[in-house]
Backbone bond lengths (Angstrom), bond angles and torsions (degrees), N, CA, C in turn:
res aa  C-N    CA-C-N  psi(-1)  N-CA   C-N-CA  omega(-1)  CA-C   N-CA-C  phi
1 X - - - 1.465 - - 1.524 110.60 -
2 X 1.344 124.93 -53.88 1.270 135.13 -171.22 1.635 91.12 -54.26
3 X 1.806 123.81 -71.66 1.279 120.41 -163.01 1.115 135.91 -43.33
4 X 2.258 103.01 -26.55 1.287 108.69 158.35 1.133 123.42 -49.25
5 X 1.651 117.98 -57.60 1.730 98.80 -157.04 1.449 83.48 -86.23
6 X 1.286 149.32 69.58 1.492 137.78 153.51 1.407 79.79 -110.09
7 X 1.353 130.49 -89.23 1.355 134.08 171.36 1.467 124.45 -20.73
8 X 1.662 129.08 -29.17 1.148 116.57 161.07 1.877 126.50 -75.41
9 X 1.583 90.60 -32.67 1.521 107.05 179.93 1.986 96.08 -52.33
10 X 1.364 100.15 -77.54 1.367 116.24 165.24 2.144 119.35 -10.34
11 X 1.071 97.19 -67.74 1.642 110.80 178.35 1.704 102.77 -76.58
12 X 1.421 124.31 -18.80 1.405 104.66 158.63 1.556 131.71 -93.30
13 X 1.401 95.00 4.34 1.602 95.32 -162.79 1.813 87.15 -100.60
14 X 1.262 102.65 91.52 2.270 107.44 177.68 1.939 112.46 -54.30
15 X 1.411 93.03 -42.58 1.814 108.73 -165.92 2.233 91.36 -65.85
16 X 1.094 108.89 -39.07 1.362 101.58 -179.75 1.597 107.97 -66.36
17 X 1.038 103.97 -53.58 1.631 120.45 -177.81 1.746 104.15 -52.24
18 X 1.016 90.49 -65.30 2.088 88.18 165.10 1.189 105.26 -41.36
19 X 1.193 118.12 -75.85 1.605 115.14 178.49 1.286 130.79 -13.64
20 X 1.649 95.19 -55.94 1.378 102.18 -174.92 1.619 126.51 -93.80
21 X 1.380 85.62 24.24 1.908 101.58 175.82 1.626 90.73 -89.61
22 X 1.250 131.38 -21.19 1.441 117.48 -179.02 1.486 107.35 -76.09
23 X 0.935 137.27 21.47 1.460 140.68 -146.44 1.582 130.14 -169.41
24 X 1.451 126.06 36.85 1.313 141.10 -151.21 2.237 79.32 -53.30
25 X 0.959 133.45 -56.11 1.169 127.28 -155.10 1.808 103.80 -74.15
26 X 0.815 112.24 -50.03 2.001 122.89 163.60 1.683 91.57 -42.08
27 X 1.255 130.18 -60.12 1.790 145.72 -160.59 1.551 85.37 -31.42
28 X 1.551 100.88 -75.13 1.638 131.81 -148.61 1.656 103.02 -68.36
29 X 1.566 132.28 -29.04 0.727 154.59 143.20 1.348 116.67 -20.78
30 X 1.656 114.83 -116.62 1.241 151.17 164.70 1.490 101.81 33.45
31 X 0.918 100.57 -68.37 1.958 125.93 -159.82 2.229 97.80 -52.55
32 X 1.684 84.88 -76.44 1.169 86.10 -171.49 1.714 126.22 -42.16
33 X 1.666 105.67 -39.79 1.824 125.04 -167.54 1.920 70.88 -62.43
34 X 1.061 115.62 -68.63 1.949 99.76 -148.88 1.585 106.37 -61.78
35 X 1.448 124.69 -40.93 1.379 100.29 164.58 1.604 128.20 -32.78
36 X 1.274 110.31 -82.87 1.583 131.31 145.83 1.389 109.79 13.86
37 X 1.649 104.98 -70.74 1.343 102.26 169.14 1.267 139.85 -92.84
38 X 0.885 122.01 -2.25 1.927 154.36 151.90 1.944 94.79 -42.43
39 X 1.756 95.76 -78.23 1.420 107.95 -177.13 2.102 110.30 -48.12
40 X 0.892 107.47 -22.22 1.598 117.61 -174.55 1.566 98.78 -83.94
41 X 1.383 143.16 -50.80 1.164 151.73 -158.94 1.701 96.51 -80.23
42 X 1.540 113.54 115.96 1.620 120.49 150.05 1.471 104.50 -23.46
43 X 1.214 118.12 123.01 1.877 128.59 169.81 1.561 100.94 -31.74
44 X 1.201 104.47 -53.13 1.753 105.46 -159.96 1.477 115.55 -100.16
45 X 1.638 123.51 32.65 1.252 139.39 -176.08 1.257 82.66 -152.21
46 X 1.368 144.62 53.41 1.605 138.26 131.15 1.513 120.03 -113.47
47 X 1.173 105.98 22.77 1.463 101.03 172.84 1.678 106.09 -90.18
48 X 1.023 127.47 -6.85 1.711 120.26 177.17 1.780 95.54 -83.39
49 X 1.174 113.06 -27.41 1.687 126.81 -167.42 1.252 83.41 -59.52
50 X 1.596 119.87 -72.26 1.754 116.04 -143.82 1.404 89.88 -77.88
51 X 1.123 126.02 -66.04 1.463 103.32 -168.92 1.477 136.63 -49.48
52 X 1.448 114.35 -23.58 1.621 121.72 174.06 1.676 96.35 -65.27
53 X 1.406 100.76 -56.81 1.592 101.12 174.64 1.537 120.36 -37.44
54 X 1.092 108.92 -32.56 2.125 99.87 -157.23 1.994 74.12 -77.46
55 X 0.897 143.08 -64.39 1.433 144.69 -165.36 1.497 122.21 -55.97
56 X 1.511 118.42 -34.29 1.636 137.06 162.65 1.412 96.33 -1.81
57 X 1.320 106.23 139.04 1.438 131.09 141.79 1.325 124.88 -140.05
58 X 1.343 132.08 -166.22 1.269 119.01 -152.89 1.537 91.43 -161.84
59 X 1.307 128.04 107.08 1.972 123.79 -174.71 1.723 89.66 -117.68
60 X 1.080 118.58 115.08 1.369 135.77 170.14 1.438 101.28 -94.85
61 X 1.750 143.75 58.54 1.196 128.79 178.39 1.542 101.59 -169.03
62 X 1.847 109.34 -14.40 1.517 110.04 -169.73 1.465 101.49 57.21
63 X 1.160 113.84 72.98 1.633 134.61 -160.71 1.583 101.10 -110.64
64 X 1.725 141.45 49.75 1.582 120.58 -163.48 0.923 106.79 -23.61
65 X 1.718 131.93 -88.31 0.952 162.82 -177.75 1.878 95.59 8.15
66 X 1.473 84.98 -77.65 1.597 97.39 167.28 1.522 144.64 -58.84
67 X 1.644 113.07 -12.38 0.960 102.15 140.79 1.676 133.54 -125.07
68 X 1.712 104.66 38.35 1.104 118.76 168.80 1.931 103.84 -84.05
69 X 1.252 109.46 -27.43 2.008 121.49 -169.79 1.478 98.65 -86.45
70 X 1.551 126.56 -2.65 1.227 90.73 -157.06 1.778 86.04 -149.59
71 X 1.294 102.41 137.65 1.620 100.14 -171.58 1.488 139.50 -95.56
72 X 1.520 110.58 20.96 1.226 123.27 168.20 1.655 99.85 -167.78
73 X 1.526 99.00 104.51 1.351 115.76 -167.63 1.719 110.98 -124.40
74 X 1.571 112.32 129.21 1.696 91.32 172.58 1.524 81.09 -115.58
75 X 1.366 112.33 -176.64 1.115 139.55 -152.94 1.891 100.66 -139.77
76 X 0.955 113.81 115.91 1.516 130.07 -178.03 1.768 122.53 -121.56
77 X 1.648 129.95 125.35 0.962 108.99 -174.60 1.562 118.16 -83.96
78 X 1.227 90.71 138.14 1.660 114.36 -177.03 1.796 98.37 -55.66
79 X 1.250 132.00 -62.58 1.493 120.52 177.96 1.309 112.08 -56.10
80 X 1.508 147.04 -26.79 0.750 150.12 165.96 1.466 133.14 -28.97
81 X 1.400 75.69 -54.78 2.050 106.62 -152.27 1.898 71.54 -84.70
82 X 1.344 112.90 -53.49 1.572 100.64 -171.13 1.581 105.30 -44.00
83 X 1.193 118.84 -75.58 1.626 135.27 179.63 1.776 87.04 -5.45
84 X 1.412 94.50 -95.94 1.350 134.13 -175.91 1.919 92.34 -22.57
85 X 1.269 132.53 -29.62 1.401 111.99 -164.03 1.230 100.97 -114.68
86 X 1.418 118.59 -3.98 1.850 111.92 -174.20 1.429 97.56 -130.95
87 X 1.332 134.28 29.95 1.358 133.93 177.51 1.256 108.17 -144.06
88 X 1.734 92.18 135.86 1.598 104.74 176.41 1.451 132.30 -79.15
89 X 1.388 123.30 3.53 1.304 142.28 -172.18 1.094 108.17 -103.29
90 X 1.320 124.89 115.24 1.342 141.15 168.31 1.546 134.59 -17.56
91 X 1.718 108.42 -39.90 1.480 130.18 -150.95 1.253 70.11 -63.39
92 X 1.838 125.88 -65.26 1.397 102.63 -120.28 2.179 97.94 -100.57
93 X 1.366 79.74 26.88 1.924 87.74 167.05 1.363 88.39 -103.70
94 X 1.218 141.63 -62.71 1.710 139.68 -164.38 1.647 96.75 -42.11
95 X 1.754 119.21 -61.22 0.979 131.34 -170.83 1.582 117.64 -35.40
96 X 0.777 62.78 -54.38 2.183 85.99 -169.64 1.605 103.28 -76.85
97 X 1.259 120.75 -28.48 1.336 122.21 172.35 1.563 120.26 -72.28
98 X 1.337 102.92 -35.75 1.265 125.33 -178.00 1.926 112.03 -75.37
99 X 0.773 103.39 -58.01 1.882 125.72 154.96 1.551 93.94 -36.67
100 X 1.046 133.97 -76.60 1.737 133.74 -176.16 1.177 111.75 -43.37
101 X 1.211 108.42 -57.95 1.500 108.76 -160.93 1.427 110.51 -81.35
102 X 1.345 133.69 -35.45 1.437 147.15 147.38 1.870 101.26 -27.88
103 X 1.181 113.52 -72.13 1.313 93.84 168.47 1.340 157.22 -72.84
104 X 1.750 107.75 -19.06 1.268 121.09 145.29 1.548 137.29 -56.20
105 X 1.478 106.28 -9.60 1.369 121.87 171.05 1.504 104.84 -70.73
106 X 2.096 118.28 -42.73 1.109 113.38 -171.46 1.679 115.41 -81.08
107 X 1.498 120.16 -7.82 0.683 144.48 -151.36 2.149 97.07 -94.70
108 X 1.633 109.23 -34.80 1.210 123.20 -163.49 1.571 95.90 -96.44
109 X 1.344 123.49 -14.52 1.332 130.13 -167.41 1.775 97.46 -99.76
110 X 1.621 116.24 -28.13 1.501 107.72 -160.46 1.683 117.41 -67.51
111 X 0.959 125.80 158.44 1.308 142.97 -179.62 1.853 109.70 -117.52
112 X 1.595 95.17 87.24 1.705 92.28 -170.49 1.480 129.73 -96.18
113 X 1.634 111.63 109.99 1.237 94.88 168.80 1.498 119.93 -147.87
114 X 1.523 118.28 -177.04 0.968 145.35 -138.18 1.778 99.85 -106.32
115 X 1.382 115.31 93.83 1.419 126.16 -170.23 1.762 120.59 -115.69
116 X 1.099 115.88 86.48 1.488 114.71 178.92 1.419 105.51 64.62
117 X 1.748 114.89 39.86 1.463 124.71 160.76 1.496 103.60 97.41
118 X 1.727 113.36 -29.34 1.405 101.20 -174.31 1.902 112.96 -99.96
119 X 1.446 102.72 144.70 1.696 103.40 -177.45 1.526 109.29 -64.62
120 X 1.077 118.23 129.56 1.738 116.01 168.23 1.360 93.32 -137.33
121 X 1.717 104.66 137.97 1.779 125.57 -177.95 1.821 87.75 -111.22
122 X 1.437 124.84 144.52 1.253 123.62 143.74 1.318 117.86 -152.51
123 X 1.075 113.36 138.87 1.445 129.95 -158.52 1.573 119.82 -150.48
124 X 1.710 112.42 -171.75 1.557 109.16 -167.93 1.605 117.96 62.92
125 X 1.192 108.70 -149.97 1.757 125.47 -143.53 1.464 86.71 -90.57
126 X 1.751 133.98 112.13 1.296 121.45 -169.89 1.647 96.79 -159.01
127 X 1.257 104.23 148.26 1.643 105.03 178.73 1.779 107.21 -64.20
128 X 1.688 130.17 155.71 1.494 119.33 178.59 0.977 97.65 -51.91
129 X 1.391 128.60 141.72 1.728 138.22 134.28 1.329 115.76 -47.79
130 X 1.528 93.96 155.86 1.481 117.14 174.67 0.747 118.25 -137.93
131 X 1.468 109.52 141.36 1.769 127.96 -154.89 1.351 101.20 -88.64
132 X 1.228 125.81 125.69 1.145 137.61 179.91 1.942 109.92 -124.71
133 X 1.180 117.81 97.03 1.810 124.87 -170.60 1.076 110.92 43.19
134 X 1.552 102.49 70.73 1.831 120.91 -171.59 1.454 127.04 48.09
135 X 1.680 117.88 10.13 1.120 109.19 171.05 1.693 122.75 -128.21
136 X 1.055 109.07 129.76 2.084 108.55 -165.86 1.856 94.34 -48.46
137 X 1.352 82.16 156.94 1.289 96.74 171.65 1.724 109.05 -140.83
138 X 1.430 125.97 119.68 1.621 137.94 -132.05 1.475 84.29 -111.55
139 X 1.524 117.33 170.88 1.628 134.55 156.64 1.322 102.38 -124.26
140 X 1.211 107.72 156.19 1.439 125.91 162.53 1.527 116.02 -99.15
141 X 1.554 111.90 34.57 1.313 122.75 -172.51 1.623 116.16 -74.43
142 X 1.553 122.68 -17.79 1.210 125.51 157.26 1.287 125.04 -110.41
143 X 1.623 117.34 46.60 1.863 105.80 -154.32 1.599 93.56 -65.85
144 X 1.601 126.00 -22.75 1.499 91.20 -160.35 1.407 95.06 -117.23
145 X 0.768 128.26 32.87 1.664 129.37 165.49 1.787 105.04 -103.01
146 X 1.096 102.48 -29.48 1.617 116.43 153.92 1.480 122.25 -55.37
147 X 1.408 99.99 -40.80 1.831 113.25 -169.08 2.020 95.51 -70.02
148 X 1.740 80.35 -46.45 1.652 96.76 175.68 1.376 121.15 -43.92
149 X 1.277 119.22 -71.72 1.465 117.56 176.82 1.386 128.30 -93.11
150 X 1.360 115.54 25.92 0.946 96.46 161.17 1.965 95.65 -112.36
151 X 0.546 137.94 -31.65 1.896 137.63 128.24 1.207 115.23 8.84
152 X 1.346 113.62 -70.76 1.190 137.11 158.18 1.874 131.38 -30.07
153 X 1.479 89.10 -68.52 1.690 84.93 168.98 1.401 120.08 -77.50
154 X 1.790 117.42 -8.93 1.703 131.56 175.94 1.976 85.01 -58.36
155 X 1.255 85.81 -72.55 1.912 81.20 -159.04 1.314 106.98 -58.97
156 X 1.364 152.13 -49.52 1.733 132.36 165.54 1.335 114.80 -46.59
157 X 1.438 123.06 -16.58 1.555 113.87 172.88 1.840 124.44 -73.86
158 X 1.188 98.01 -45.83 1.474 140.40 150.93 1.881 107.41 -40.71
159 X 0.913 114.41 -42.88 1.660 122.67 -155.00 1.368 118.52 72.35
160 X 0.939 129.00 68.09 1.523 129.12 -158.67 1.854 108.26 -143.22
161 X 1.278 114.94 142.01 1.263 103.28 -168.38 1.891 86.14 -99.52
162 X 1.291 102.27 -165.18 1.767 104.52 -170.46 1.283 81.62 -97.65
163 X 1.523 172.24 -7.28 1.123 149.84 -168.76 1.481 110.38 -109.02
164 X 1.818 122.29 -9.83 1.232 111.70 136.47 1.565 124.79 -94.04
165 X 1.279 104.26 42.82 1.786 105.34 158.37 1.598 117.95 -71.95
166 X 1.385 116.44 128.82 1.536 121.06 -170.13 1.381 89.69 -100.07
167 X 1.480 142.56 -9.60 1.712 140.87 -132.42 1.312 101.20 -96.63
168 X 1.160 141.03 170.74 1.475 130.16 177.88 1.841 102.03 -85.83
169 X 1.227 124.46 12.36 1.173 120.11 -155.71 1.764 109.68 -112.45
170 X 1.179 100.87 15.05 1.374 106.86 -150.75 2.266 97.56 -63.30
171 X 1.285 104.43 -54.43 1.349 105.62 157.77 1.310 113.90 -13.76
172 X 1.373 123.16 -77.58 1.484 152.44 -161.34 1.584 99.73 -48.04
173 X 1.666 95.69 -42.34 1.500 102.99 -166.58 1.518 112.90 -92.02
174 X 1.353 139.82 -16.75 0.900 135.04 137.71 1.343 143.96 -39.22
175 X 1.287 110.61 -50.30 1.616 134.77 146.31 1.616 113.96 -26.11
176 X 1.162 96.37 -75.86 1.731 114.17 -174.29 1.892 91.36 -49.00
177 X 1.092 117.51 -59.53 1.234 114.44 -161.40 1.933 116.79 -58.50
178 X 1.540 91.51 -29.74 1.930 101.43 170.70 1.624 93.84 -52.01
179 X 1.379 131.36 -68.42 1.456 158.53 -148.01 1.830 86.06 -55.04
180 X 1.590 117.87 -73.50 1.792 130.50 -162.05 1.681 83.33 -50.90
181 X 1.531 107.03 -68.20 1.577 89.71 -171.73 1.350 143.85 -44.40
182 X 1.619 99.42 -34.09 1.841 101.66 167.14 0.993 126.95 -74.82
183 X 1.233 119.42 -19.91 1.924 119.78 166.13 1.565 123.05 -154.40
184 X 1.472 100.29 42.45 1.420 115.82 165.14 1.375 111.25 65.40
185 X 1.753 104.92 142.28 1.697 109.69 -173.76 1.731 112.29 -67.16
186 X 1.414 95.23 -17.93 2.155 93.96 -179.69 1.169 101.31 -48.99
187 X 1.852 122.91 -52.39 1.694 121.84 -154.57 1.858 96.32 -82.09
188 X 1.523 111.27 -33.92 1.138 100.19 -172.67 1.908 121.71 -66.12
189 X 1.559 109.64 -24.03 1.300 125.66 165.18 1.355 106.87 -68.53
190 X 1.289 137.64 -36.64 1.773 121.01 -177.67 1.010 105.87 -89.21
191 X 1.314 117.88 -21.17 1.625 109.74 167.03 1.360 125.16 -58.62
192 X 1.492 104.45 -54.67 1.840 120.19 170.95 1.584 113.14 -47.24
193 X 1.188 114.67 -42.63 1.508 127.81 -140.63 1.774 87.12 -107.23
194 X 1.110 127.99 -20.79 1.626 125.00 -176.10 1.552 95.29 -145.35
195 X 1.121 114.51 120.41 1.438 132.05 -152.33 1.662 94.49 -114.53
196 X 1.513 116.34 -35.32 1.313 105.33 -168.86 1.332 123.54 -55.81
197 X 1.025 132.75 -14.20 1.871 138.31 -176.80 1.362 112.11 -112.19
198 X 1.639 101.51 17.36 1.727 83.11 179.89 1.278 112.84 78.15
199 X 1.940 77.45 167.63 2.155 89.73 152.31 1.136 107.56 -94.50
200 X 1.222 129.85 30.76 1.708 123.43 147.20 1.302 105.43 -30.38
201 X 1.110 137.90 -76.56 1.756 129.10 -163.06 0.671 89.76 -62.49
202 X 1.588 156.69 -54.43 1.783 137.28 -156.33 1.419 106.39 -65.72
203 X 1.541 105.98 -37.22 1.750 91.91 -169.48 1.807 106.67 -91.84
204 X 1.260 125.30 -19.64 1.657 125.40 151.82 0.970 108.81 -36.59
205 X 1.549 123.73 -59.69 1.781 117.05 -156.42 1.149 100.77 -79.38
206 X 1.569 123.56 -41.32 1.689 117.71 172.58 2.059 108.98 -48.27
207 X 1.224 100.29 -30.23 1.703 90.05 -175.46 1.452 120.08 -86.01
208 X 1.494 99.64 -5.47 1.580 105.10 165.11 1.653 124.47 -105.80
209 X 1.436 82.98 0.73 1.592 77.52 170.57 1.568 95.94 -124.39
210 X 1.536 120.10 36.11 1.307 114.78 157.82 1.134 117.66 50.07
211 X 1.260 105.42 35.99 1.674 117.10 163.93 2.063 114.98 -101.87
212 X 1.021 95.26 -177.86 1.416 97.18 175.12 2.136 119.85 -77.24
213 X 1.122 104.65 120.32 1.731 96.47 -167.85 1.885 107.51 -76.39
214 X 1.184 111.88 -8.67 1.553 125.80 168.62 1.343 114.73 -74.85
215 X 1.848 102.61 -16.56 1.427 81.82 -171.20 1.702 141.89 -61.11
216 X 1.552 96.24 -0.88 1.656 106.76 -179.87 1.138 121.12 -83.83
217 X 1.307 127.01 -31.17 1.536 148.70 136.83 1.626 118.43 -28.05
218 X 1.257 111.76 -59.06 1.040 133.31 -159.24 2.098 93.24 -75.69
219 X 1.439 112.25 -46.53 1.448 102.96 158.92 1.295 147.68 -97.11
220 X 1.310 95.14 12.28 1.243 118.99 167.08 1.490 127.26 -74.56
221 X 2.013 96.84 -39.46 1.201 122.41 171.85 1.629 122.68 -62.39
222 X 1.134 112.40 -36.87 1.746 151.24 -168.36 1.697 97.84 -84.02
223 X 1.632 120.29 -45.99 1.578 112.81 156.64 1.354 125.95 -41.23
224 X 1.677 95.93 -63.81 1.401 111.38 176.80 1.428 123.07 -47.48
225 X 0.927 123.78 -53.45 2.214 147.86 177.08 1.865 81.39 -56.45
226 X 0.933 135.15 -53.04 1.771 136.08 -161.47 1.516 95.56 -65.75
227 X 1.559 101.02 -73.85 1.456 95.33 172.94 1.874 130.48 -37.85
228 X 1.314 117.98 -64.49 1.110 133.35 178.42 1.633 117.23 -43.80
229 X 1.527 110.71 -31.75 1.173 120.75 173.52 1.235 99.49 -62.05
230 X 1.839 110.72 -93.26 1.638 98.97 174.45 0.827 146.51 -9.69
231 X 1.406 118.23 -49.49 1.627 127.02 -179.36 1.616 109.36 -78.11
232 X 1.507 123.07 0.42 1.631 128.04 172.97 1.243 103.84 -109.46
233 X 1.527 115.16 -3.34 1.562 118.61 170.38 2.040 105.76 80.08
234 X 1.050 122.35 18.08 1.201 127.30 167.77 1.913 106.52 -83.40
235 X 0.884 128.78 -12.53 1.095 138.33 151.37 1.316 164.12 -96.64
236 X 1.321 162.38 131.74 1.396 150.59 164.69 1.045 123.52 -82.71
């Protein structure tokens, strides 16, 4: 039942389907990555999925322009998708597959709307919003614990453990993985995938299992310090 309306959403959305005439290897693709991630999403935390979906587009160029016009946009690399279409070696089909679906995860998590004319999606690991003249208002208080798990479910989709992560996120993904272990990937998926309550459930289940309720903060903070290093060159 579900796969139907994935496939109907899919066959109505034309501008995606154009899209994906640039892309005979994305074409053959497509279908299976959104099942995949359909099957990954709690039943009753896929309604942000289908609807971002019926609107999807696809900018292979990092085009603003293009995804300032258009309201649920991922972004794909253009050398990539080349690699990926004139090469016989696998990596750079995994690569590019892996790249998709990593972002269609953020894409299944977003919350899209329509703010003083301009589109804004926000989604993943985020404190509850607050409604401000009927419209939420989001943080970017977990962007990379976000980067983290959704990273995270790319490489178990894949079969991949986190220590063959090639992604720049591998940090991110370690992190996320402290978080699945203290109160299991089910709460950490309804959390990602239904944004409206917060990490309220993440930091509840941490207080019943007598853990620390900061602890998401606390690695979120520890991303940030990782990053910052690198970027002062104290790091590799």
């Amino acid at each position: 039942m579900a796969n139907n309306r994935l496939i109907e959403i899919l066959n109505s959305n034309t501008g995606l389907l154009e899209d994906l005439l640039k892309s005979k290897f994305l074409q053959n693709e497509i279908l299976g990555m959104l099942k995949s991630i359909e099957a990954t999403i709690p039943e009753e935390c896929r309604e942000n999925f289908y609807n971002n979906l019926s609107t999807l587009r696809i900018c292979f160029n990092h085009d603003k322009s293009f995804c300032v016009n258009n309201s649920t946009v991922i972004n794909l690399d253009k050398r990539l998708i080349y690699l990926a279409e004139n090469n016989t070696e696998n990596k750079f089909k995994e690569e590019l597959l892996m790249e998709a679906y990593h972002e269609l995860l953020h894409l299944a998590s977003n919350t899209i709307q329509v703010i003083d004319g301009e589109v804004r999606g926000n989604g993943g690991l985020q404190e509850k919003p607050k409604i401000q003249d009927g419209k939420m208002e989001f943080t970017d208080e977990y962007e990379e614990l976000t980067e983290g798990l959704s990273q995270l479910l790319t490489l178990r989709a894949f079969g991949k453990k986190s220590k063959e992560d090639t992604s720049k996120y591998s940090t991110q993904v370690e992190k996320a993985k402290i978080l699945v272990k203290k109160v299991g990937l089910d709460t950490m998926k309804r959390v990602f995938f239904n944004n409206r309550n917060g990490m309220e459930p993440v930091k509840k289940k941490l207080i019943e299992l007598h853990e620390n309720p900061n602890l998401c903060a606390e690695l979120e903070n520890e991303c940030h310090l990782k990053n910052e290093m690198q970027i002062a060159g104290f790091e590799r």
